[in-house]
C-alpha positions as CSV (number, residue, x, y, z in Angstrom):
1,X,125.7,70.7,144.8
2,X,125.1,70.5,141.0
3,X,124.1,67.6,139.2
4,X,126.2,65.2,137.1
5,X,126.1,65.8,133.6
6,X,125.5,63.1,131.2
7,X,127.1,62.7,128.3
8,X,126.1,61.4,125.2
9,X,126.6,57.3,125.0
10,X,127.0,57.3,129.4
11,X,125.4,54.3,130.9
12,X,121.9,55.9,132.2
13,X,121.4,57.8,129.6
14,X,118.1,59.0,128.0
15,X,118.2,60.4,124.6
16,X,115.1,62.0,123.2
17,X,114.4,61.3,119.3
18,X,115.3,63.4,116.9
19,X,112.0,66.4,116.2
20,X,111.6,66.4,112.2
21,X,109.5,69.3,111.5
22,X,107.8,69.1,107.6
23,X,109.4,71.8,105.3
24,X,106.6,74.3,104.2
25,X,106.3,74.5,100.4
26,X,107.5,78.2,99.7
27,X,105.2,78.2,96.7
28,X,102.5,80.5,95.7
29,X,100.5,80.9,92.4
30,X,101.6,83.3,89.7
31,X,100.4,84.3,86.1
32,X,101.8,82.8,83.1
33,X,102.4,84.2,79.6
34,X,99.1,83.4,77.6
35,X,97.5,84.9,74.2
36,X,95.0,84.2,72.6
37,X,95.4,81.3,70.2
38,X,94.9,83.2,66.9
39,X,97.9,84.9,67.2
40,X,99.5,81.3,66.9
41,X,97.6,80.5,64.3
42,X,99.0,83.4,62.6
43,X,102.1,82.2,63.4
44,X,101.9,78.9,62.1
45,X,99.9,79.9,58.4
46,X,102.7,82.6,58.2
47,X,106.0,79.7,58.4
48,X,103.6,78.2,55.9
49,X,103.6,81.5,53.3
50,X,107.2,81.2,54.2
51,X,108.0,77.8,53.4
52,X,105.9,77.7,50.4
53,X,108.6,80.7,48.7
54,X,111.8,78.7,50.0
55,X,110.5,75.6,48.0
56,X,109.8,78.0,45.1
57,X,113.2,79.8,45.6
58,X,115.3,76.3,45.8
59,X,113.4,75.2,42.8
60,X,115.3,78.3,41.4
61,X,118.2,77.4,42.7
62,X,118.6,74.1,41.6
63,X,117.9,74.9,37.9
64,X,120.1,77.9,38.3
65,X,123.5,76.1,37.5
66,X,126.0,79.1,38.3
67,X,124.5,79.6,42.1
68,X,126.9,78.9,44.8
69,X,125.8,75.7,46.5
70,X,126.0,77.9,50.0
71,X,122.5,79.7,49.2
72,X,120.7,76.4,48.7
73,X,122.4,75.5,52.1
74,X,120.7,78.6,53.9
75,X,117.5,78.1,51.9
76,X,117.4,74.5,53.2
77,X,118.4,75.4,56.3
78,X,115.7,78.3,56.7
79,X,113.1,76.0,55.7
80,X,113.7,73.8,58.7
81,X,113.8,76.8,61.1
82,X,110.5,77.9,59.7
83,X,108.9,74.1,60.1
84,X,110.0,73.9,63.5
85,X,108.5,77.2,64.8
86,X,105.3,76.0,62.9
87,X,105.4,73.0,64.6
88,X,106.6,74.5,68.2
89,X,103.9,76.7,67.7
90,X,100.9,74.4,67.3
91,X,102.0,72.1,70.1
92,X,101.7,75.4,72.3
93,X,98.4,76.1,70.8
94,X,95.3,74.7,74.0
95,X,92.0,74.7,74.3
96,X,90.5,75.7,77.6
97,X,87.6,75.1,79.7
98,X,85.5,77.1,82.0
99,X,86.7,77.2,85.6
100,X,89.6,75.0,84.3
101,X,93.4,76.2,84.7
102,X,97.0,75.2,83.2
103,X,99.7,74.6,85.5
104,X,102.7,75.4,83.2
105,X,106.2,74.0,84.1
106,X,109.4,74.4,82.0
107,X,112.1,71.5,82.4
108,X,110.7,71.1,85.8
109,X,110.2,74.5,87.2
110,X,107.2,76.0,87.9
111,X,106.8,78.8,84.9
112,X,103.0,80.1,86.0
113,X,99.4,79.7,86.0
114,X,97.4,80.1,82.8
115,X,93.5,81.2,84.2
116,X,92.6,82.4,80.8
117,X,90.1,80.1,78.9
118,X,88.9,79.4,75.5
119,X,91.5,78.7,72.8
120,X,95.0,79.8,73.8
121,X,98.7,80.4,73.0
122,X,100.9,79.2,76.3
123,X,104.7,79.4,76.6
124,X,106.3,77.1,74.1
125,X,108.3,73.9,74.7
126,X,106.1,73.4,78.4
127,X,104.2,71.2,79.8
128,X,101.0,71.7,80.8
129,X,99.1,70.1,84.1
130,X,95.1,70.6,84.2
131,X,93.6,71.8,87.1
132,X,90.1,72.6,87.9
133,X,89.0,75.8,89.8
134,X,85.5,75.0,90.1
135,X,83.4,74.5,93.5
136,X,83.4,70.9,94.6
137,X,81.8,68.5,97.8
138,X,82.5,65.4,99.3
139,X,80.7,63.7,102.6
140,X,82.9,62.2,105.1
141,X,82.7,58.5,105.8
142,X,80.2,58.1,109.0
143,X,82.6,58.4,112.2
144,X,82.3,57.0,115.7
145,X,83.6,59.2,118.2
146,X,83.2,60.7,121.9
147,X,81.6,63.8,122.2
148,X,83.2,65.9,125.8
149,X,81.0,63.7,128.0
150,X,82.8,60.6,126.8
151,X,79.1,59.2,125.0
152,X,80.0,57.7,121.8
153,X,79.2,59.4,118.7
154,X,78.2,58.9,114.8
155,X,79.1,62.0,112.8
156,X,79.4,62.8,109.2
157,X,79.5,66.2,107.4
158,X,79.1,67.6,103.7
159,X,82.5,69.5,102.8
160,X,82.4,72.4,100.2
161,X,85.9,73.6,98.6
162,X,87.4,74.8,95.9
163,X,91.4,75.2,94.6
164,X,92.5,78.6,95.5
165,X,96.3,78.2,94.6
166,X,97.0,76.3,91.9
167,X,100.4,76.0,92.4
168,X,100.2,74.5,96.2
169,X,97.4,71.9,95.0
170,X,100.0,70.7,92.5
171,X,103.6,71.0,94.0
172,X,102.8,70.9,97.4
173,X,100.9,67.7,98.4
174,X,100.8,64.5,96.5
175,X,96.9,64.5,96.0
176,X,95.0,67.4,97.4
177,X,91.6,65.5,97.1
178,X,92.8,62.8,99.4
179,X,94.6,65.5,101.7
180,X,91.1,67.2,102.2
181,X,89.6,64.0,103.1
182,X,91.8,62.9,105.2
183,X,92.4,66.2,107.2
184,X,88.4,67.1,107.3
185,X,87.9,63.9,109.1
186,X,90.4,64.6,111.8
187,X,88.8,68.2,112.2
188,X,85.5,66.7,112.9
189,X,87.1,64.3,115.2
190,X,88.5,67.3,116.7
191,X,85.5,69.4,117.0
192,X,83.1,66.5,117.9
193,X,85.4,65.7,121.6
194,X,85.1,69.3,122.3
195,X,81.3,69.6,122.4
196,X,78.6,67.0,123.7
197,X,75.9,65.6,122.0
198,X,72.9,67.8,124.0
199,X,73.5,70.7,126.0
200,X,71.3,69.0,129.0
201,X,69.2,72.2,129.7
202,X,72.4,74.5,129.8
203,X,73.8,77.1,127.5
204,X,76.8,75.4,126.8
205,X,77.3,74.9,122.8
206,X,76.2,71.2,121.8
207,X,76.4,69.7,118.6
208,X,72.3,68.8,117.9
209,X,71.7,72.0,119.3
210,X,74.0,74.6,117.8
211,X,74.6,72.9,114.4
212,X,75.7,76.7,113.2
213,X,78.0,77.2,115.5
214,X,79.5,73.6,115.2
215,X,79.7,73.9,111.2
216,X,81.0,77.6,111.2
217,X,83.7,75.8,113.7
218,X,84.2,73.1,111.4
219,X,85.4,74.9,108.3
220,X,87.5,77.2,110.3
221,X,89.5,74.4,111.4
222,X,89.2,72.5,107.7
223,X,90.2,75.9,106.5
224,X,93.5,76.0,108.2
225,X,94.7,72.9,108.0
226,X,94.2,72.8,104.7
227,X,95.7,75.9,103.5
228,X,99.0,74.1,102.7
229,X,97.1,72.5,100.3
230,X,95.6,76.1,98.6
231,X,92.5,74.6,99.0
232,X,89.8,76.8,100.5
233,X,86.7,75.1,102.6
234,X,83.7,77.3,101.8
235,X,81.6,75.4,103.9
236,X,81.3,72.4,106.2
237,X,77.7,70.9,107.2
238,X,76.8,67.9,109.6
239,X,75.0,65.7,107.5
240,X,74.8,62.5,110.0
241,X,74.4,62.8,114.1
242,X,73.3,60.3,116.0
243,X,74.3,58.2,119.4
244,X,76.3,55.2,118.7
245,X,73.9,51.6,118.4
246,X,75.6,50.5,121.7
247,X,73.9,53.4,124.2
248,X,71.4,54.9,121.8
249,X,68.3,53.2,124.0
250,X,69.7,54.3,126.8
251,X,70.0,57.7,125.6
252,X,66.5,57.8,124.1
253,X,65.4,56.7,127.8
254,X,67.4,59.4,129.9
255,X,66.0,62.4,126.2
256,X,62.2,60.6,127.5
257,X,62.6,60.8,130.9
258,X,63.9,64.9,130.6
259,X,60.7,65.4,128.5
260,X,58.6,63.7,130.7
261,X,59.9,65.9,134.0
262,X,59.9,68.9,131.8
263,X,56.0,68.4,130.6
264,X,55.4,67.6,134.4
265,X,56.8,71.0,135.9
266,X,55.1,73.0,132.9
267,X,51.7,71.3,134.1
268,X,52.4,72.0,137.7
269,X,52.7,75.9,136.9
270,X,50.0,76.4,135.1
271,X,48.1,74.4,137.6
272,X,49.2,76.5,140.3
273,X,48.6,79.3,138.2
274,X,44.7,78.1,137.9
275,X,44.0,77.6,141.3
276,X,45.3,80.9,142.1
277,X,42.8,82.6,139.6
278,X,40.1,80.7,141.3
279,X,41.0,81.6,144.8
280,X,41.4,85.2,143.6
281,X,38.3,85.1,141.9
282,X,36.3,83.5,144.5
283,X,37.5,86.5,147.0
284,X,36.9,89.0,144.6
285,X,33.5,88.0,143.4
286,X,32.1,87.3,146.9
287,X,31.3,83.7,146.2
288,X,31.9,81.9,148.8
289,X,33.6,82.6,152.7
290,X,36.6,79.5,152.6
291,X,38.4,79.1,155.9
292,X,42.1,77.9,155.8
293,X,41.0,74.0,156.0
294,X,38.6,74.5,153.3
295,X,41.0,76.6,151.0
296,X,43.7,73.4,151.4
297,X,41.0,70.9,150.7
298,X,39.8,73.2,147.7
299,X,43.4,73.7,146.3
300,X,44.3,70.0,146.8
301,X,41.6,68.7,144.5
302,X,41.9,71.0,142.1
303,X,45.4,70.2,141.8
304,X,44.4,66.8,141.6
305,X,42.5,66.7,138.5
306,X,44.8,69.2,136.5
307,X,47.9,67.2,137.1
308,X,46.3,63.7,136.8
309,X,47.1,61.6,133.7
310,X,43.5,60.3,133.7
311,X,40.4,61.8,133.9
312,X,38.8,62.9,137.5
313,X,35.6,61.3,138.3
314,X,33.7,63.8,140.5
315,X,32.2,62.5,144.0
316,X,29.5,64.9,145.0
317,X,29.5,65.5,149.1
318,X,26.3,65.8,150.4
319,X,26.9,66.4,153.9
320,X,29.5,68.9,155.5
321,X,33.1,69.1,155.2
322,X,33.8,67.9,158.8
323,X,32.0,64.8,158.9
């Protein structure tokens, strides 16, 4: 027996919201006409030569009674042409800095990208958005998250990035600066939950103790979630870690406690490893003939004073073992 159908507006009904997925910005950077800016200046000094023998020609004109009053018209009217070039010229005319870039847009659209630097001639009648190219950091604000054993966490991290697309750091976000920001925090909120603090004697990948792992992870994910941007992370480095105020003594107790049962079983090897040696070298040598109670009373206070935390104060037997 199949199911009822329900329509759309039928009492019972449950109707998902609407899925808005973000519309990519189909955008990349291209090159945009750019000279260098002497050719302008030629440019410009020529309309000058130029208007200079129109004013000397219409001085002609005008004293010249029997020329039609068309040729003064043109005269005029070439004069204008050459002082608006002149002037369309020089407004096209930029200086440009190092590691600095032009974003060039004509009535709106996007025309190119002008990488070229020093003093330059750029497509007339544009305008002209500056936008550097050179290799810049921040440091997150200091966040409190859990790491994958749920302990609350402080992390910060140095980010290092630079513009890569021009076009998509100016069309495609609002501010790319604050887009970084915002989106490098969430990686590390990301990548902090997937790792725990300490790897607790296991090979598992922890954040204090693979800090190149954790930042190679880091700038991956900054990387891609930031490409939208044409930003590029060239590197991402944890700059704060700690345990959050709330459970950092207890931590410091349970780190104190490891390092206290890991000093202990290093002493009790080597302690074992001692009274070996002086078994061995008791047999070898001939010293002594131990029988099996002596050899337990022997090994028992060695290990005594070579795992004691104070020093052993040595009782000399006068008599015999057995009484």
């Amino acid at each position: 027996m199949s199911s009822p159908t329900l329509t759309p507006g039928s009492p019972g009904e449950q109707v998902a919201p609407p899925v808005r997925t973000a519309r990519a910005v189909d955008l990349s950077e291209r090159p945009a006409f750019s000279a260098s800016g002497w050719l302008g200046v030629a440019v410009v000094l020529a309309c000058g030569v130029g208007e200079l023998f129109l004013v000397g020609r219409l001085a002609d004109l005008t004293t010249d009674g029997d020329v039609p009053a068309g040729r003064a018209a043109v005269v005029l009217v070439t004069m204008v042409l050459l002082g608006l070039v002149a002037l369309v010229t020089a407004a096209a005319l930029v200086i440009i800095q190092p590691v600095e870039t032009r974003v060039v847009q004509f009535l709106g659209r996007y025309v190119g990208t002008v990488r070229r630097t020093g003093f330059v001639l750029v497509t007339p009648l544009t305008t002209r958005r500056r936008v550097s190219v050179r290799v810049q950091n921040f440091e997150t604000r200091t966040l409190k998250v859990n790491d994958a054993d749920g302990n609350p966490v402080e992390l910060a991290a140095i980010v290092v990035w630079q513009v890569s697309d021009t076009a998509r750091a100016t069309f495609a976000v609002q501010n790319y600066l604050d887009f970084v920001t915002v989106h490098a925090e969430a990686a590390i909120r990301h990548v902090a939950t997937s790792h725990p603090y300490d790897d607790g004697g296991t090979d598992r990948t922890s954040l204090r103790g693979s800090t190149d792992l954790v930042a190679a992870e880091l700038a991956t994910e900054v990387n891609a979630r930031v490409a939208v941007a044409g930003v590029a992370i060239l590197e991402v480095r944890i700059s704060h870690l700690a345990y959050a105020p709330e459970i950092a003594q207890a931590m410091l107790q349970r780190q104190q406690a490891g390092a206290i049962v890991a000093a202990r079983t290093r002493i009790v090897d080597g302690a074992v490893g001692m009274v070996e040696l002086a078994l061995a070298r008791l047999r070898e040598n001939d010293v002594v003939e131990l029988d099996e109670e002596r050899k337990a009373a022997m090994v028992s206070n060695l290990l005594v004073v070579l795992c004691g935390d104070s020093r052993a104060t040595p009782v000399v037997n006068t008599g015999t073992l057995y009484t």
